[in-house]
N, CA and C of each residue as an Amber inpcrd file, in Angstrom:
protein
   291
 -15.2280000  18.6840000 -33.9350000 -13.8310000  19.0740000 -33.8610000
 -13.0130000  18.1590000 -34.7720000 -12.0730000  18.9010000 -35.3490000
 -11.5290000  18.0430000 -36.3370000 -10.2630000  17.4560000 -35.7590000
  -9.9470000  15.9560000 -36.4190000  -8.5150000  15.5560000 -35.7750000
  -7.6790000  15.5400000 -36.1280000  -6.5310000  15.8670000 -35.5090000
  -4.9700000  16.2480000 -35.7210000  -4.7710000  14.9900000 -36.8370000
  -3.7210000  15.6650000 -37.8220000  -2.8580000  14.8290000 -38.5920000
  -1.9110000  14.5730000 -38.1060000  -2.0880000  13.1190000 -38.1490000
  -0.5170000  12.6710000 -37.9580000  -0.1460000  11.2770000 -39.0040000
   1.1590000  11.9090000 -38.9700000   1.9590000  10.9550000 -40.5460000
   3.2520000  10.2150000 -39.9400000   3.2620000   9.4480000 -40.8520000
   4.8810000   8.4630000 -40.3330000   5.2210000   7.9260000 -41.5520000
   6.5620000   8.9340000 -41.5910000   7.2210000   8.7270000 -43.0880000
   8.5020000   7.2680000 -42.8530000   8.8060000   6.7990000 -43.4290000
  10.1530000   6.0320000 -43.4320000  11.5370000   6.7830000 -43.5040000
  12.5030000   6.4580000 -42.5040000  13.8720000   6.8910000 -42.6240000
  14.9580000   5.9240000 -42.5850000  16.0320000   6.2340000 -43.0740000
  17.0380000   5.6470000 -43.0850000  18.1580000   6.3470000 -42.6750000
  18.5290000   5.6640000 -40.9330000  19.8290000   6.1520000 -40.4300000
  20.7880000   5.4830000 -40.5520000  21.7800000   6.1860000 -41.1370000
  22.9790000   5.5680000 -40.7760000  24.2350000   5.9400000 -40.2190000
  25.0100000   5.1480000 -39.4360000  26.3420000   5.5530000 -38.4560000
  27.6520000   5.7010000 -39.4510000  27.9610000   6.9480000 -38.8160000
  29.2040000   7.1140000 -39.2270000  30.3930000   7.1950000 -38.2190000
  31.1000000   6.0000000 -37.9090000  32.0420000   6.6030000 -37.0230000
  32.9350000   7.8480000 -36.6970000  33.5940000   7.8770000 -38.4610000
  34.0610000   9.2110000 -38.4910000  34.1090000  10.5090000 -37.9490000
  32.4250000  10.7470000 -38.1000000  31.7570000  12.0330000 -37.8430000
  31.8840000  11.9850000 -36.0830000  32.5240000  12.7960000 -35.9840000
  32.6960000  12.6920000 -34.3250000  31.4170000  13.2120000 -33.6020000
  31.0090000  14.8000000 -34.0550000  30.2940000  15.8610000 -33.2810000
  28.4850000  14.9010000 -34.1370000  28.5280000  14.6570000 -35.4350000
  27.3040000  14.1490000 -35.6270000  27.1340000  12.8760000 -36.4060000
  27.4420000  11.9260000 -36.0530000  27.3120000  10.6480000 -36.4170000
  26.7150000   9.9430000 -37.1720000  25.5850000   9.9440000 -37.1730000
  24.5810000   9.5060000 -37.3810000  23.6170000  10.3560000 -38.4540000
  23.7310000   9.6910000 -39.5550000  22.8890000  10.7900000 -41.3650000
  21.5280000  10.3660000 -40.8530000  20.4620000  10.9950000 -41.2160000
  19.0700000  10.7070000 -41.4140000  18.9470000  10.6970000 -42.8250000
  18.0640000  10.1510000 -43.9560000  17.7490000  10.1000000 -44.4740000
  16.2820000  10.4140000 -44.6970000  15.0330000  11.1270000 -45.5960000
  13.7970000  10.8440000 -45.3140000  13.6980000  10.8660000 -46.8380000
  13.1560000   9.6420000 -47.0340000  13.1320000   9.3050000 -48.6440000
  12.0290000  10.3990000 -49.3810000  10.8820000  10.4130000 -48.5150000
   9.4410000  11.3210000 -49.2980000   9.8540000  12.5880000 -49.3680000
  10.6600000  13.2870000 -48.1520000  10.8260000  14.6980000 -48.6580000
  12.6320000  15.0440000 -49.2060000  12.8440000  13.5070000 -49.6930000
  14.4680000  13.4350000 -50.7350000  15.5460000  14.6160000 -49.3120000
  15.0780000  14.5150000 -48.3180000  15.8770000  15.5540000 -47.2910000
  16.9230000  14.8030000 -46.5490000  17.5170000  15.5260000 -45.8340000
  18.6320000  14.7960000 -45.0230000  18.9070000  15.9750000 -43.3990000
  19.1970000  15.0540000 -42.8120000  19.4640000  15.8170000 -41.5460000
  20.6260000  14.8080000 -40.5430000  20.7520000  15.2650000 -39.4860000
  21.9330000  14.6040000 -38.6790000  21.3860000  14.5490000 -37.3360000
  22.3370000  13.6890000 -36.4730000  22.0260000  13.7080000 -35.0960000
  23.1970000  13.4020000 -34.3600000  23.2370000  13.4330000 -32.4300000
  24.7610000  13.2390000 -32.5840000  24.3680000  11.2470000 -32.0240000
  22.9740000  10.8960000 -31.8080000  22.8280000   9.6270000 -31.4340000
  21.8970000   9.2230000 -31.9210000  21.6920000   7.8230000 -31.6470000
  20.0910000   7.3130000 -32.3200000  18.8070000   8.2980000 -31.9010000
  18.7360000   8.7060000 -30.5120000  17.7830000   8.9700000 -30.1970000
  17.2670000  10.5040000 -30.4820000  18.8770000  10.9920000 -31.0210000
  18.8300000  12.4920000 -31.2700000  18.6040000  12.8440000 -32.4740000
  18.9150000  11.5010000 -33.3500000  18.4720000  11.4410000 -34.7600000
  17.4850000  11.5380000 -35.1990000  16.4950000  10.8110000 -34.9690000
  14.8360000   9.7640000 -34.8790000  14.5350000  11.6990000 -34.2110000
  14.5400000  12.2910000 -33.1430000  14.2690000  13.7140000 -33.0550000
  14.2660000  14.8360000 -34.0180000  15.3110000  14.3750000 -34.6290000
  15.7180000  15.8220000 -35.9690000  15.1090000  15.0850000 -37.1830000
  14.7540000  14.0600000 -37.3620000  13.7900000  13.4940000 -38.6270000
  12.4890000  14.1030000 -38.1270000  11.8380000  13.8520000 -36.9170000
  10.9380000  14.1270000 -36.4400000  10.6460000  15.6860000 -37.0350000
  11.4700000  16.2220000 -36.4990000  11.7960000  18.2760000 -36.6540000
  11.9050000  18.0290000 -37.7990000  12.4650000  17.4340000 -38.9160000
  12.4320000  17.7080000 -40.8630000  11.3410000  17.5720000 -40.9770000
  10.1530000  16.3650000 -40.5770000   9.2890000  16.2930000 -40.7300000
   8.1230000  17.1790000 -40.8070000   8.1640000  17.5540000 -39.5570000
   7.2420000  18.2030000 -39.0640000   7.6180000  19.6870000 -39.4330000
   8.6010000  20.0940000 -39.6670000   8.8560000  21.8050000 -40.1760000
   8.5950000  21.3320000 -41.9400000   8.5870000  20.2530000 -42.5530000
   8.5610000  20.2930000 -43.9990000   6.6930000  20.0310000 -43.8400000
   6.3470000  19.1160000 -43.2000000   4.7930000  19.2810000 -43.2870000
   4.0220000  20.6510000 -43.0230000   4.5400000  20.9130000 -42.4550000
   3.8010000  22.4580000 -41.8570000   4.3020000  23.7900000 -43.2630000
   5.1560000  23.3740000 -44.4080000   5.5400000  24.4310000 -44.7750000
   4.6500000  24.2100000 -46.2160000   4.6930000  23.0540000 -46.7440000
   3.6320000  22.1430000 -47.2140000   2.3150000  22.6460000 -47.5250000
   1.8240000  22.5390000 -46.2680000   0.2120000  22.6380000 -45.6510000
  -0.2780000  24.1630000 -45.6850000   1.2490000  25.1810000 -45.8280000
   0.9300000  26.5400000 -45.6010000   0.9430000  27.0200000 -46.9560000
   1.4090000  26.1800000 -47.7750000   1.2810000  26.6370000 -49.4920000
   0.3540000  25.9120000 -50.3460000  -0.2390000  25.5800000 -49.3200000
  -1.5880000  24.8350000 -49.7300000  -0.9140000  23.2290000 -50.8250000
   0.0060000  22.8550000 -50.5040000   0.2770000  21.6200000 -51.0140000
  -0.0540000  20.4060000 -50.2970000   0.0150000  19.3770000 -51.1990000
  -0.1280000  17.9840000 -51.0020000   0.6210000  17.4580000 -50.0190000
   0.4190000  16.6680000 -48.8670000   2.1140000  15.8730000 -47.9030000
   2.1500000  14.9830000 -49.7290000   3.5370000  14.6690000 -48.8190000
   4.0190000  13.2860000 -50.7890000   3.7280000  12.0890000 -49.2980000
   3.5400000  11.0460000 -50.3510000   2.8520000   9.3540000 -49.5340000
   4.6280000   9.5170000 -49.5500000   3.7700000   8.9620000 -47.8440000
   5.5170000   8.4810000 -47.3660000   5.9650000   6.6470000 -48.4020000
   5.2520000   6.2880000 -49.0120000   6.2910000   5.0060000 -49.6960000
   6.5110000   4.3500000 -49.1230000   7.0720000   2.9880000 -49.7080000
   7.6440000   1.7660000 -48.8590000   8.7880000   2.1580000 -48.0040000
   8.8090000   1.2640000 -46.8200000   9.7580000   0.9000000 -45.5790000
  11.6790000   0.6900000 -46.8550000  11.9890000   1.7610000 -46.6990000
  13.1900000   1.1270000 -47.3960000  13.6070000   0.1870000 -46.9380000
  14.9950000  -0.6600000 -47.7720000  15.2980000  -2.2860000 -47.2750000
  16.5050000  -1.7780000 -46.9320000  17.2310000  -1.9640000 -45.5230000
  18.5310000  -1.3880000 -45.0890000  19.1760000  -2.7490000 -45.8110000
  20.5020000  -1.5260000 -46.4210000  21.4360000  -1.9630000 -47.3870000
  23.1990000  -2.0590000 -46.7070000  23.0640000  -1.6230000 -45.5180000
  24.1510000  -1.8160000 -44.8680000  24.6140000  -2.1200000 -43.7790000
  25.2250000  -2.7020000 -42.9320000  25.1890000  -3.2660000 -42.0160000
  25.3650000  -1.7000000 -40.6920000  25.4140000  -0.6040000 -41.2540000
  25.3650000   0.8580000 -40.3660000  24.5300000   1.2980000 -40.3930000
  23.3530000   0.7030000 -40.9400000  22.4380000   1.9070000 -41.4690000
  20.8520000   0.8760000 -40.6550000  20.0850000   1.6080000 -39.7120000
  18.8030000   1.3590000 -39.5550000  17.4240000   1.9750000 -40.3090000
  16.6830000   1.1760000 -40.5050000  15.7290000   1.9400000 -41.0250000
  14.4250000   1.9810000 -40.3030000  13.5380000   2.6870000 -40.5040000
  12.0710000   2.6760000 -39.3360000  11.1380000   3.7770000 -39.7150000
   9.9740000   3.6190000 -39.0830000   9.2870000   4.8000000 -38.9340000
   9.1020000   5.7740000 -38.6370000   8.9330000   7.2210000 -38.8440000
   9.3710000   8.1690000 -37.9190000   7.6960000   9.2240000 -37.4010000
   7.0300000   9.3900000 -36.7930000   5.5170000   9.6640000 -36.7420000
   5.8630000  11.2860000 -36.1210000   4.8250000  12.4480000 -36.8310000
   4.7600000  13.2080000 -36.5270000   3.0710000  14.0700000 -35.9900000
   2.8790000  13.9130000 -34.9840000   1.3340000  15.0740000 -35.2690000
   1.3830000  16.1590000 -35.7110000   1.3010000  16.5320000 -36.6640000
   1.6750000  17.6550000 -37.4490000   1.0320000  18.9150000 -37.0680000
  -0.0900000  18.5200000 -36.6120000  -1.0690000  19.6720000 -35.9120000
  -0.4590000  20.1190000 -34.3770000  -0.1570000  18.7830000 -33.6870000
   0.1460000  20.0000000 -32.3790000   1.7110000  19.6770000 -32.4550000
   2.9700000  19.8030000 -33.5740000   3.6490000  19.8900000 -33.8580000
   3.6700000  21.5050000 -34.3620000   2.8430000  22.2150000 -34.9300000
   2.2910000  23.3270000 -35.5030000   2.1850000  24.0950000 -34.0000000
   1.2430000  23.3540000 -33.4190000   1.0010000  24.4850000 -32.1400000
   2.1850000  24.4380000 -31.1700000   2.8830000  23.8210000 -30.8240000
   4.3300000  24.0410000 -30.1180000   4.9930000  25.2220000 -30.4930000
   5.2450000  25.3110000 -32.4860000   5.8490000  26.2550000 -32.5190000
   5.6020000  27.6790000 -33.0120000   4.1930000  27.5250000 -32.4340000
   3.8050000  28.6560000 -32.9880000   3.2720000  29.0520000 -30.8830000
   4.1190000  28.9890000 -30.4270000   3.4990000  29.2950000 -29.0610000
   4.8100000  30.3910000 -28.6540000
């Protein structure tokens, strides 16, 4: 039996007070994408979901994942950066249920 892929790209969040309803930018450097959240924890979720809907779309056109790259160096005192891990395989089977 073969084993699930799973990847963990680097992101960079950062707070925006401004943004009332979504605060918080995601960044994901490997797939140059961007997404939002309305908190940390809702953020780090919707990187998760870019992730995992850009790997799966990827994998279905028979392409390469891109190497997630170095840990960017947070450049602002709003902005966290980290890992974000997806199983891409039973990320796949969730939404295909």
């Amino acid at each position: 039996m073969a084993k699930d892929l799973t990847v963990s790209y680097p992101v960079v969040i950062t707070h925006d007070n401004t943004d009332v309803d979504y605060p918080y930018e995601v960044y994901i450097p490997a797939f140059e994408g961007y997404t939002q959240g309305r908190n940390m924890a809702n953020a780090i979720l919707m990187a998760r979901d870019f992730i995992g809907l850009s790997a799966m779309d990827l994998r279905e056109d028979g392409k390469v994942l891109p190497h997630p790259g170095a840990l960017p160096n947070k450049t602002q005192d709003d902005q966290a950066v980290m890992l974000v891990d997806v199983n891409v395989d039973d990320y796949q089977r969730q939404r295909n249920q």
